[in-house]
C-alpha positions in Angstrom: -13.6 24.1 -29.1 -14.5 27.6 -27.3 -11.3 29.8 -26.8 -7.6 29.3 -26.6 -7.6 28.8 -23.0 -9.1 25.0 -24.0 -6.2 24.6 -26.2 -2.8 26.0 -24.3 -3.5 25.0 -20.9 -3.0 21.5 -18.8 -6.7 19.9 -18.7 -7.6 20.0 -14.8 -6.6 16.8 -13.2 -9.1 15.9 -11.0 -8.0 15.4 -7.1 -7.7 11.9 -6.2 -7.8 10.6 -2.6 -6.3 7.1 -2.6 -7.3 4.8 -0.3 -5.2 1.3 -1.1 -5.2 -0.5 2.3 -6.7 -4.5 2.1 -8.8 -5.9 4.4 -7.3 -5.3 8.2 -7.4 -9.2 10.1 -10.1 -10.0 12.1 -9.7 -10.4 15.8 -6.5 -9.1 16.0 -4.5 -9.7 19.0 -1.5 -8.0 21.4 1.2 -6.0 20.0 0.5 -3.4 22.4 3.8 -2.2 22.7 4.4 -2.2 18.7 1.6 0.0 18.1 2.5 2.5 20.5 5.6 3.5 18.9 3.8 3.6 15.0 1.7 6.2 17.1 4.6 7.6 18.4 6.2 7.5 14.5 3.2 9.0 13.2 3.2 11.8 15.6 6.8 13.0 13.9 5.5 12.9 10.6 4.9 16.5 11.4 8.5 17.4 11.1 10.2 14.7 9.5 9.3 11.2 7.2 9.4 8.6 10.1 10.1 5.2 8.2 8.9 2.1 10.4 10.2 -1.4 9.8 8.5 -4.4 11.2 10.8 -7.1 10.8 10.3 -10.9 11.5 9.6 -14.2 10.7 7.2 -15.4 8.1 3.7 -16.3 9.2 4.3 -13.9 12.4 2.1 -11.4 11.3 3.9 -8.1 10.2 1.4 -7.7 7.6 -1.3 -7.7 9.5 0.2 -5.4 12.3 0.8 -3.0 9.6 -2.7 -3.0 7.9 -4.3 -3.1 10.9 -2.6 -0.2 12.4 -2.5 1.7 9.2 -6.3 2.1 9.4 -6.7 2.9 13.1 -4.3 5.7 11.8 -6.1 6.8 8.7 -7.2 10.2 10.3 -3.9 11.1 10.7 -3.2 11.1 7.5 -6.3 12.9 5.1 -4.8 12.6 1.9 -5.0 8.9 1.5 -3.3 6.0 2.3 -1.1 3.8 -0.5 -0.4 0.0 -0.4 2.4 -2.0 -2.5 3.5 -5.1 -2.2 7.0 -6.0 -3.9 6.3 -9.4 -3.6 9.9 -10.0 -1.9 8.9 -13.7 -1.1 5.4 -14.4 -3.4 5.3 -16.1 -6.6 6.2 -14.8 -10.1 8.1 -11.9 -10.6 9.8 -9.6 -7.8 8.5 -6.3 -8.1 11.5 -3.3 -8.6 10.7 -0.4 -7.2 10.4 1.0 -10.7 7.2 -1.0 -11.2 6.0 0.0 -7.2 6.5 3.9 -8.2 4.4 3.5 -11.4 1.4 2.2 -10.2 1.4 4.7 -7.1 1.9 7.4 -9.3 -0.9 6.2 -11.1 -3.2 6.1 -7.7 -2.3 9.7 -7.4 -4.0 10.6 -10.5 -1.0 10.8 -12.8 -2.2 10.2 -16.3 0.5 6.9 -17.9 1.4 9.4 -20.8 3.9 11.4 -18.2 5.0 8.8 -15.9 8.9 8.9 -16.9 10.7 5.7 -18.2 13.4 5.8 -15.8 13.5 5.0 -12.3 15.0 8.5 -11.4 12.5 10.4 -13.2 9.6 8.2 -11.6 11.1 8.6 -8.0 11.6 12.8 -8.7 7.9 12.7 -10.1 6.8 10.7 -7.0 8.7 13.2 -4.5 6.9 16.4 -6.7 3.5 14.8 -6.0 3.3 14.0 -2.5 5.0 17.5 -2.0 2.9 19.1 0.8 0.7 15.9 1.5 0.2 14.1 4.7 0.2 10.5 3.1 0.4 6.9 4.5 2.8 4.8 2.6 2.1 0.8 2.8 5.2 -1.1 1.6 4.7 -5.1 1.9 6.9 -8.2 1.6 9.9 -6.4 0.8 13.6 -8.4 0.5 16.5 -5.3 0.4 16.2 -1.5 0.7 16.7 -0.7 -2.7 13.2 -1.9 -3.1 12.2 1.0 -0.7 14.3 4.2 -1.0 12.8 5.4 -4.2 9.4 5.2 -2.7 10.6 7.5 0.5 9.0 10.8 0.1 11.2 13.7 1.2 9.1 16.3 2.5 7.6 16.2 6.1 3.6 15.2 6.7 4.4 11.7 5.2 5.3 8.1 7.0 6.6 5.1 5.9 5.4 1.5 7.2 7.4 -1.2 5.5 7.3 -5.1 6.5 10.4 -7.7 5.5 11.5 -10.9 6.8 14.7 -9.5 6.5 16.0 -6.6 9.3 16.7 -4.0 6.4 20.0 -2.9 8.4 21.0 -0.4 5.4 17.7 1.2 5.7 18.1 1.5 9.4 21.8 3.0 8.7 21.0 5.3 6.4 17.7 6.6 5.9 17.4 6.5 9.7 14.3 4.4 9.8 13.3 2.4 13.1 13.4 -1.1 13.1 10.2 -2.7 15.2 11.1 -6.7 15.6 8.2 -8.8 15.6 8.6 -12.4 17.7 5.9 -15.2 17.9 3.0 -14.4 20.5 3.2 -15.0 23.8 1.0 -17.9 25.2 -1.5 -15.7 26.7 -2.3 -13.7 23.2 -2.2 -16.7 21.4 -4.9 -17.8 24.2 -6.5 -14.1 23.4 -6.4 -15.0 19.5 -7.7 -18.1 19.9 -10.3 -17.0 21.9 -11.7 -13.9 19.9 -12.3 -16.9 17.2 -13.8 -19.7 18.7 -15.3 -18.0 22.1 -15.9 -19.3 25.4 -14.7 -23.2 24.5 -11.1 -21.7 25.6 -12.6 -21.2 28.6 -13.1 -24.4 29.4 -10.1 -26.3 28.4 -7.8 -23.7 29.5 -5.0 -26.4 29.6 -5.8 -27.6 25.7 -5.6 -24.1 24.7 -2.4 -23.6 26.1 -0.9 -27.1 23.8 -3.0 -25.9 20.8 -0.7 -22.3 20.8 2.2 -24.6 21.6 1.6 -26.5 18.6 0.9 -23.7 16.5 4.3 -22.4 17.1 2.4 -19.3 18.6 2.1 -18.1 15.0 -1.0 -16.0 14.7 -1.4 -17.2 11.1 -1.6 -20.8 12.2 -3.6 -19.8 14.9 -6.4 -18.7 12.6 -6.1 -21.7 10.8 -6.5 -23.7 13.7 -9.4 -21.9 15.0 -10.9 -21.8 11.7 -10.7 -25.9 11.9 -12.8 -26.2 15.2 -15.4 -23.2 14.1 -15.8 -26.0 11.0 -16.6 -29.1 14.0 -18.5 -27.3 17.0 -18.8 -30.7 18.5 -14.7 -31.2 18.5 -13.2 -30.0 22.0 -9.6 -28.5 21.9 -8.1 -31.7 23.3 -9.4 -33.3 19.8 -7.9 -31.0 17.9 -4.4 -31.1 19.8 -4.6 -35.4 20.0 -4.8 -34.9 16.1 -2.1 -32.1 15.8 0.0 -34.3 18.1 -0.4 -37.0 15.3 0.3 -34.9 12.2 3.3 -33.7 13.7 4.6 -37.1 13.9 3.9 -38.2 10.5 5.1 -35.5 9.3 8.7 -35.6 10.7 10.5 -36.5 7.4 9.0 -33.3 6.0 10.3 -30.9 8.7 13.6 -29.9 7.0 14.1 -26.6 9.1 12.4 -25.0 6.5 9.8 -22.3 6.5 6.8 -24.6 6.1 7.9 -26.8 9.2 6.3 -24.5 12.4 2.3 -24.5 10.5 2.6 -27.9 8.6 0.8 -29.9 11.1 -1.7 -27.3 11.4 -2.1 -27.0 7.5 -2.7 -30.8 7.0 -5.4 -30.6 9.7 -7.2 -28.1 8.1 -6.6 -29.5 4.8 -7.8 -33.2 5.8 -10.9 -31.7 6.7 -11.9 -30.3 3.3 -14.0 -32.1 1.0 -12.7 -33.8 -1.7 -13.5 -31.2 -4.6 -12.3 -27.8 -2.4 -9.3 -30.2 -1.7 -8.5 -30.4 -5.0 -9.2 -26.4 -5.8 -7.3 -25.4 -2.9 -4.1 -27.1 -3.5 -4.2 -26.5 -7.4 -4.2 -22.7 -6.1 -0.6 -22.9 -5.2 0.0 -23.1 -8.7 -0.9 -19.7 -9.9 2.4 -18.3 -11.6 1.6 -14.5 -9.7 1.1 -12.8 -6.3 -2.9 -12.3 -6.8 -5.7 -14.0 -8.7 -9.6 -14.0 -9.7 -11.9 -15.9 -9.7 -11.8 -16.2 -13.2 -8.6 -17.4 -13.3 -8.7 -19.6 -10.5 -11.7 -21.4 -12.4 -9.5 -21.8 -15.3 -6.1 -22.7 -13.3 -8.7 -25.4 -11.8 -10.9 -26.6 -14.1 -14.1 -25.7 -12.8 -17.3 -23.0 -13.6 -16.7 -19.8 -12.5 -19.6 -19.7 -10.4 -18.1 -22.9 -8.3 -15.0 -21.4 -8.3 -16.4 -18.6 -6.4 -18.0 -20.5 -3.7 -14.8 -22.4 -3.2 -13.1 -19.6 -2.5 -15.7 -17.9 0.5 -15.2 -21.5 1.9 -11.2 -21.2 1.8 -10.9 -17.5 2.8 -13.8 -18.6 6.2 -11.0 -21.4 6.9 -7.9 -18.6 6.4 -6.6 -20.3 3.5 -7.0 -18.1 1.6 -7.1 -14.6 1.8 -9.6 -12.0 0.0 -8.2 -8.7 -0.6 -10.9 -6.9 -2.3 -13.6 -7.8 -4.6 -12.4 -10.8 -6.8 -9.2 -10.6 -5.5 -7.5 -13.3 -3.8 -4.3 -14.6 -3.0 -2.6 -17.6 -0.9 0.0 -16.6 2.0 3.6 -17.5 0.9 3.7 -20.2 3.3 0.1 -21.5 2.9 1.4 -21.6 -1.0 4.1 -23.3 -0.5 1.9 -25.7 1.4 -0.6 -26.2 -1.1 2.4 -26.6 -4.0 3.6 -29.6 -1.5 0.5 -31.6 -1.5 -0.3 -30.8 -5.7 3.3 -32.3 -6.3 2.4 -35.4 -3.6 -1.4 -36.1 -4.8 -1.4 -35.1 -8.7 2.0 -35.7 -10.2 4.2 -33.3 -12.8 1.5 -33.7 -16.1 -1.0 -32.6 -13.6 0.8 -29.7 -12.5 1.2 -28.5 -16.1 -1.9 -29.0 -17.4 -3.3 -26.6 -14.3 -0.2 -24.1 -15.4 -1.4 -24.3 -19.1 -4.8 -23.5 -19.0 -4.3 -20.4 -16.9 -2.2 -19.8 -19.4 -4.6 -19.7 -22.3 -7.3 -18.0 -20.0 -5.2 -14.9 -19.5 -4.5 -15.3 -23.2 -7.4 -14.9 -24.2 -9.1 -12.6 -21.7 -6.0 -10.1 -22.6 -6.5 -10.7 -26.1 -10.0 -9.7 -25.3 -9.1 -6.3 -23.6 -6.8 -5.6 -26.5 -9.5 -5.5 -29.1 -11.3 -3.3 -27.0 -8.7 -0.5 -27.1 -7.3 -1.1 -30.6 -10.0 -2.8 -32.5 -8.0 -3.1 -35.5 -5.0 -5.2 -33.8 -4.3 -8.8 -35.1 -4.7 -10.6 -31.7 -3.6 -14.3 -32.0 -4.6 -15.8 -28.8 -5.3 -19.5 -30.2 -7.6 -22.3 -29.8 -10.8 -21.8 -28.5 -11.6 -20.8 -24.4 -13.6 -22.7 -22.4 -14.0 -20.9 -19.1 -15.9 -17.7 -19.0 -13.7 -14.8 -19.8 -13.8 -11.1 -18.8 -15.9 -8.3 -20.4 -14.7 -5.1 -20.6 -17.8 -2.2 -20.9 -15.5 0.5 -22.0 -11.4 1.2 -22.6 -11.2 2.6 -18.4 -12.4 -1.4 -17.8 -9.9 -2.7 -19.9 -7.3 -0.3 -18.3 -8.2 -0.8 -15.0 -8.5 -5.1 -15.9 -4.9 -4.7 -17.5 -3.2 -2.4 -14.3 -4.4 -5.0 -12.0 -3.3 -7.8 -14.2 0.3 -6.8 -15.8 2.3 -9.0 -13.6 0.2 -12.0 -14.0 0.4 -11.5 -17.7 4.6 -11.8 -16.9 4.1 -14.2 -15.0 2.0 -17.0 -16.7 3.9 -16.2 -19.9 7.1 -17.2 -18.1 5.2 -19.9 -16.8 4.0 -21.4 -19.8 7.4 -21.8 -21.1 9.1 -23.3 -18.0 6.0 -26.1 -18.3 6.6 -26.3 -21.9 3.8 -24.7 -22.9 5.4 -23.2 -25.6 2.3 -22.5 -28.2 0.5 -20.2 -25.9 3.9 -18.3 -24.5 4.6 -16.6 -27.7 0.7 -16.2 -28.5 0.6 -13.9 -25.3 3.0 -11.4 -26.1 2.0 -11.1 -29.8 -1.7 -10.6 -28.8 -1.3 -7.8 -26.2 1.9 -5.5 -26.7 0.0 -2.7 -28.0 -1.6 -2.3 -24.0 2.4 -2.2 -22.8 3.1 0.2 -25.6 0.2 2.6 -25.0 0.4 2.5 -21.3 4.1 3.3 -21.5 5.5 -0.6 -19.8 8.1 -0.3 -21.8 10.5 -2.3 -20.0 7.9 -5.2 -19.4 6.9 -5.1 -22.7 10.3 -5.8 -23.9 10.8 -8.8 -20.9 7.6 -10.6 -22.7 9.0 -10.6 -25.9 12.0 -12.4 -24.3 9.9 -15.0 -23.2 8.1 -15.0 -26.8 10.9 -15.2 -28.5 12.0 -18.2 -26.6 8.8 -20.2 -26.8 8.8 -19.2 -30.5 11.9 -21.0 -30.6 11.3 -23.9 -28.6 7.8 -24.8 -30.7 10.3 -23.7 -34.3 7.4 -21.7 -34.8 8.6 -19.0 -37.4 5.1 -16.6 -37.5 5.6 -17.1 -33.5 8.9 -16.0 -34.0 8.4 -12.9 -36.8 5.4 -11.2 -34.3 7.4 -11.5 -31.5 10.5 -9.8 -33.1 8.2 -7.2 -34.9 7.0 -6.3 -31.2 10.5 -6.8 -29.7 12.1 -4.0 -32.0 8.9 -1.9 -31.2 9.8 -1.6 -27.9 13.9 -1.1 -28.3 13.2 1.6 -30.4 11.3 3.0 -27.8 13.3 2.1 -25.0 16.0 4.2 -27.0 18.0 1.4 -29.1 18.0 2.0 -32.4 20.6 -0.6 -33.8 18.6 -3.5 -31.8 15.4 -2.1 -33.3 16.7 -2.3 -36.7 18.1 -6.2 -35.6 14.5 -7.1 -34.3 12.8 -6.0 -37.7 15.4 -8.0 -40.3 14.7 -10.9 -37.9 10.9 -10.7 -38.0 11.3 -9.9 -42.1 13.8 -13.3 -42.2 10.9 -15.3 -40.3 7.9 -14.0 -41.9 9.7 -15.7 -45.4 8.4 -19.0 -43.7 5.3 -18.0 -42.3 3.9 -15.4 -44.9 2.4 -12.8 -43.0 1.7 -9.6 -44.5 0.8 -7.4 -41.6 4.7 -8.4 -40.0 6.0 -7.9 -43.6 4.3 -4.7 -44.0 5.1 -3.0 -40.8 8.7 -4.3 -40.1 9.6 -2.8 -44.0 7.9 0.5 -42.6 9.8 0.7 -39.5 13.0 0.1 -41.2 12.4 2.9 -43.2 11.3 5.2 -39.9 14.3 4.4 -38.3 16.6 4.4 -41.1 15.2 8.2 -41.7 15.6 9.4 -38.4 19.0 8.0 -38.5 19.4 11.4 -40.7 19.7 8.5 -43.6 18.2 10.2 -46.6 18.7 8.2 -49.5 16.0 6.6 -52.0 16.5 2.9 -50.2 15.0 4.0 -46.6 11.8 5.8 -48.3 12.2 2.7 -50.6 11.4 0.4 -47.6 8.0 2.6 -46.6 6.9 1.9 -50.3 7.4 -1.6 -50.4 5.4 -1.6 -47.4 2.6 0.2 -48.8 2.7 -2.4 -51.7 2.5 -5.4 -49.2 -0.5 -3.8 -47.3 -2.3 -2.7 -50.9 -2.1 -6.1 -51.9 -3.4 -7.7 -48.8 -6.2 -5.2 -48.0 -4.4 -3.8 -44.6 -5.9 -0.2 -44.9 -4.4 1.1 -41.9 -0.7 -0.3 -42.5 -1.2 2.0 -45.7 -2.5 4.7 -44.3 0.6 4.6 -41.6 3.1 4.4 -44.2 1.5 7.2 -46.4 1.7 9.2 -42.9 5.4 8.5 -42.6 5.8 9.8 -46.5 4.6 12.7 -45.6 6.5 13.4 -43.3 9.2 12.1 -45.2 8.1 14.7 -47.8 8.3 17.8 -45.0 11.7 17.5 -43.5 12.1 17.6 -47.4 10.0 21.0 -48.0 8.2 19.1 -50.7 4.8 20.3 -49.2 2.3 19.4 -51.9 3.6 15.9 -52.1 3.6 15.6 -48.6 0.3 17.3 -48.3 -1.8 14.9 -51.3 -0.2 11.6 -48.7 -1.0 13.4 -45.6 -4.8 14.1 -47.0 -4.7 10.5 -48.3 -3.7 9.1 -45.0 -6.6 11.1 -43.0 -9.5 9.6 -45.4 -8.1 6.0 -45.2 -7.8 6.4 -41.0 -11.9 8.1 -41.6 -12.6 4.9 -43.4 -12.2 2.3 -40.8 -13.3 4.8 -37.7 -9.8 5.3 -36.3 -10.2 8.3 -34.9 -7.0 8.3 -32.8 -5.0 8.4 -36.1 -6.9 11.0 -37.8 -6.1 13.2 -35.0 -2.0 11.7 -34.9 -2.4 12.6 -39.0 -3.9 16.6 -38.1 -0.6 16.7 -36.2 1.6 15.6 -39.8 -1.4 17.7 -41.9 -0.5 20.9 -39.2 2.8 21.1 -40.0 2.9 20.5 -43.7 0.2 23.6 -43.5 2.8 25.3 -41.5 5.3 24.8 -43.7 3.9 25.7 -46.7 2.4 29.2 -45.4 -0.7 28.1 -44.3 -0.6 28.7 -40.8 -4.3 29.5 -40.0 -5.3 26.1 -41.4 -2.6 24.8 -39.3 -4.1 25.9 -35.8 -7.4 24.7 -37.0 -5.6 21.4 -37.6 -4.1 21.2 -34.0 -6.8 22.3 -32.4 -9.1 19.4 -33.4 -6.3 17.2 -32.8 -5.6 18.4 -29.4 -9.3 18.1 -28.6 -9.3 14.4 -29.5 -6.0 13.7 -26.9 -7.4 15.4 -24.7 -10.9 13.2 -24.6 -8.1 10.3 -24.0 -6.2 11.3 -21.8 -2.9 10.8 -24.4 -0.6 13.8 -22.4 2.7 12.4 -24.7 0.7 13.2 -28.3 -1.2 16.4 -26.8 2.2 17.9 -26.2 3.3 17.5 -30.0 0.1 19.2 -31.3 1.1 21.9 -29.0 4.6 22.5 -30.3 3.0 22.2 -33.8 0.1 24.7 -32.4 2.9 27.1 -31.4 4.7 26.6 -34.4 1.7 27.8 -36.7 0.7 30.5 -34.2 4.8 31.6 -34.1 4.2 31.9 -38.6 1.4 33.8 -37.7 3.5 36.5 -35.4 0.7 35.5 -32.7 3.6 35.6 -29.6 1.7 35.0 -26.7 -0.6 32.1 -28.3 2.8 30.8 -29.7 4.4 31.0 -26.0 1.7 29.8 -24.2 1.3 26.5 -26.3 5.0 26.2 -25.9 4.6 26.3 -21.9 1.7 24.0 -22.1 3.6 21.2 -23.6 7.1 22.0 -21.9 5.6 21.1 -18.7 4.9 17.5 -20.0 8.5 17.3 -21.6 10.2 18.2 -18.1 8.1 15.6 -16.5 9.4 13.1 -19.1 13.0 13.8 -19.5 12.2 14.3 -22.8 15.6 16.2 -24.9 13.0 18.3 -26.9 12.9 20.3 -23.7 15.5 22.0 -23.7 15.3 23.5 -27.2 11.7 24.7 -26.4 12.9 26.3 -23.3 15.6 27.8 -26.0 12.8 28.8 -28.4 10.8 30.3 -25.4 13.7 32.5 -24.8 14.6 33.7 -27.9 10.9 35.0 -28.1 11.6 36.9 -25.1 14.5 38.4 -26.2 12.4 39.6 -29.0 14.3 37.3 -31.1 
């Protein structure tokens, strides 16, 4: 470290441009009129936040009128363009706009250590960021506005494309936005569709052209589908392919409830008939992916086959519109195309079939999450279960495994979920108890505690107590962060009553230690809650956990400071750094400088202190950890306060009240007191 300035001031974040949109549709067709008024829209943006709502029904194309004239628009908007999907109609779980807000705010550069908990906080944050940008904000598959107004910026140079099967009249009442209604084509674009796929063969069967749109509803999604089918036979004429579609149609009477599927069955089965036996297989086992978006690593394990074949199944299905690449390695089905493909795995392969395909997706994302954990934490007991058989992910560095667990967090939700609703009960409470420590870091609070839920209930389905004590060890992790101390404190004498039966020290060790952190912050200072840190260390001792002792003799000596016995606390403290030295966690010797800092502090040795913080501070600042950077700072101003250096002192405060404001955090306001009382002199 070189100079204070390294040490008291915000790293530089570096500018980041996002550019989110998928893939626009090829050959897309007519709504002429539609994207003259998004022009229009856009051209306001320079005095207001136009919000556009295409409305209509599913399989009509809103999404790809949006994406499609969200790039044509791009240069209108030079600081980047942002997609979400809420998934108001896909599989697994709906996203809140809570979950949409995070992962933006995380496209716009802003490290996960000051994205706030709360939805308020992460819609203000949001609102701060885009401040003074000219942004294009993507919002797909959305089912009511609340989904949608804490995404709304509120300064002009912004605009707002959302898509909903529903008509979003509150969002039209209120927030003013401008409802564009999409209907099927008319006959002559679907002609136009049709014919921008297959060529001049429209041309000459004008007349068949005309039934095959008929048939297709005049939805452009089952147009595509329907072209695809006669770009697959170049000998078939139209008039085959409506004879056949005529057929279907009739067969398929009973299954025309009125439902959603009803207008592209026909045109589905024809497409589907025509795949070989194997992608016909693959494809329909597709609709049984618990989330919105897959790999091909996972679709080889929700299928059964190499991931190599996998692969190639998947460039046939996205040539025949089946399915739909987004980017690279990432696919997903169409809701109705889904539903579709769940409809024939229910008629051709039976229930047991259906959850075997559910269960080893299951165990792949298991164990490929498993996989990523080790590569963050190395010294985390992962418990992901029986051996894999399909090729799993490898992650070069911790940015892999981050960027592998962003784009994956919902699936994890999902297939755990998943696993328990097909009974798979074994590998739903291995999930959770293999992973937490990414939702902890990463600050997924709320998800985090949602997948203990579903732990805790497979745990309790299979009566499998160390199921059971890992999951409520992680379950009180995450209420205590979440705020809730008395269900923290429930969660731990749960996981201590179940770890009785299954005997494991590591849930023993830290469940006993947590107690006692709790218990101490509670203000509760009797022998009993530093009692329950020492029983801990005895646990790890005797089963060789060297970290669970150094993290109790770290919360000792702390213990030992709010007690001002300093040279207790300081031989625990010193203790703690060697032990975290010993096994290469660096993180923790640098969490421990913090505890060492303060003791030194305390005990009027404040220029080892700042020596202490720096080198912490320059190991959370390598990592990107904002949340533990701004504690070394307050300790940094602390020791440079002792020392009657003023400015240093205030300036290390500043630096880390910027990061508490962002956060909510109630330490803010008695820093902001602390900065004023030093300019009072006081």
């Amino acid at each position: 470290m070189h100079g204070d300035v390294h040490i008291v001031s915000r790293p530089a974040r570096p500018v980041r441009v996002p550019h989110q949109l998928p893939l626009a549709a090829t050959g897309f067709v007519d709504r002429t009129a539609h994207l003259r008024q998004l022009d229009a829209l856009a051209a306001e943006a320079e005095t207001s936040v136009p919000v556009a709502v295409l409305a209509g029904p599913p399989g009509v194309g809103k999404t790809a009128l949006a994406v499609h004239w969200a790039h044509r628009a791009r240069s209108l908007f030079p600081d980047g363009d942002l997609y979400t999907s809420v998934h108001g109609h896909a599989p697994g779980p709906r996203a809140e706009a809570s979950q949409a807000l995070d992962a933006i705010l995380r496209a716009l550069g802003v490290p996960p250590e000051r994205i706030p908990l709360d939805l308020d906080g992460r819609s203000a944050l949001y609102r701060s960021e885009v401040d003074g940008k000219r942004l294009l904000v993507v919002v797909d598959d959305v089912l009511n506005p609340t989904q949608v107004r804490p995404l709304l910026p509120a300064a002009p140079g912004c605009m707002v494309v959302v898509t909903s099967r529903s008509t979003l009249p509150g969002l039209v009442a209120r927030e003013g936005a401008r409802r564009l209604s999409l209907g099927v084509l008319p006959v002559v674009d679907s002609v136009a569709l049709l014919r921008n796929t297959i060529g001049t063969r429209v041309e000459s069967e004008p007349r068949a052209a005309h039934e095959l749109a008929e048939h297709c509803a005049r939805l452009p999604l089952a147009l595509r589908v329907a072209a695809e089918r006669l770009l697959d036979r170049p000998d078939a004429t139209l008039s085959d392919l409506v004879n056949e579609l005529a057929a279907e149609e009739s067969r398929l009477d009973a299954l025309a409830e009125e439902d959603e599927l009803s207008d592209l069955r026909a045109v589905m089965t024809a497409s589907y008939q025509a795949l070989d036996d194997d992608t016909a297989r693959f494809f329909r086992h597709l609709g049984l992916h618990p989330g919105p978006e897959f790999s091909s690593g996972a679709a080889a394990a929700l299928t059964g086959t190499r991931q190599v074949r996998a692969r190639g199944f998947l460039d046939r299905l996205a040539r025949a519109h089946l399915v739909e690449r987004l980017r690279e390695d990432r696919y997903r089905l169409h809701d109705l195309v889904r539903l579709y493909a769940v409809e024939r795995v229910r008629a051709e392969d039976g229930p047991e079939t259906m959850g075997e395909a559910v269960g080893r997706v299951a165990r792949w994302y298991t164990h490929a999450a498993a996989r990523a954990q080790l590569v963050e934490l190395p010294n985390f007991p992962v418990v992901p279960g029986e051996e894999q058989d399909h090729e799993l992910p490898g992650f070069a560095s911790v940015e892999d495994t981050l960027a592998w667990f962003e784009a994956e967090r919902t699936n994890l939700l999902a297939v755990a979920r998943a696993a328990l609703d097909h009974g798979h009960h074994d590998t739903a409470w291995r999930l959770p108890a293999s992973v937490y420590p990414l939702f902890e870091l990463h600050r997924h609070w709320h998800e985090w505690r949602d997948l203990h839920a579903i732990g805790l209930r497979a745990a309790e389905e299979a009566d499998d107590a160390f199921g059971a004590a890992r999951n409520h060890l992680g379950m009180g992790d995450a209420q205590w962060l979440l705020g809730d101390p008395d269900a923290a404190v429930q969660h731990y004498g749960f996981a201590l009553a179940a770890d009785r039966q299954a005997g494991d020290p590591w849930v023993e060790g830290f469940a006993l230690r947590q107690l006692g952190v709790v218990a101490w912050q509670r203000g509760e200072r009797e022998d009993d809650t530093a009692g329950y840190v020492e029983r801990a260390i005895t646990v790890f001792r005797e089963s060789g956990e060297r970290r669970g002792e150094a993290m109790c003799l770290l919360s000792l000596a702390d213990f030992g400071a709010d007690l001002a016995r300093w040279e207790e606390a300081l031989g625990r403290c010193r203790t703690a750094i060697d032990a975290f030295g010993g096994i290469g966690d660096v993180w923790s010797v640098a969490w421990a400088r913090c505890t060492l800092g303060r003791i030194l502090t305390g005990s009027g040795r404040a220029a080892d202190a700042v020596a202490e913080y720096r080198a912490a501070i320059g190991v959370f600042e390598e990592r990107d950890d904002a949340d533990s950077r701004a504690a070394a700072l307050l300790g940094l101003g602390d020791a440079h306060a002792e020392l009657g250096d003023t400015g240093e002192a205030r300036a290390a405060w500043r630096a880390a009240l910027e990061h508490l404001r962002d956060h909510g955090d109630p330490r803010a306001e008695e820093v902001e007191e602390r900065l004023g009382r030093r300019a009072a002199g006081g």
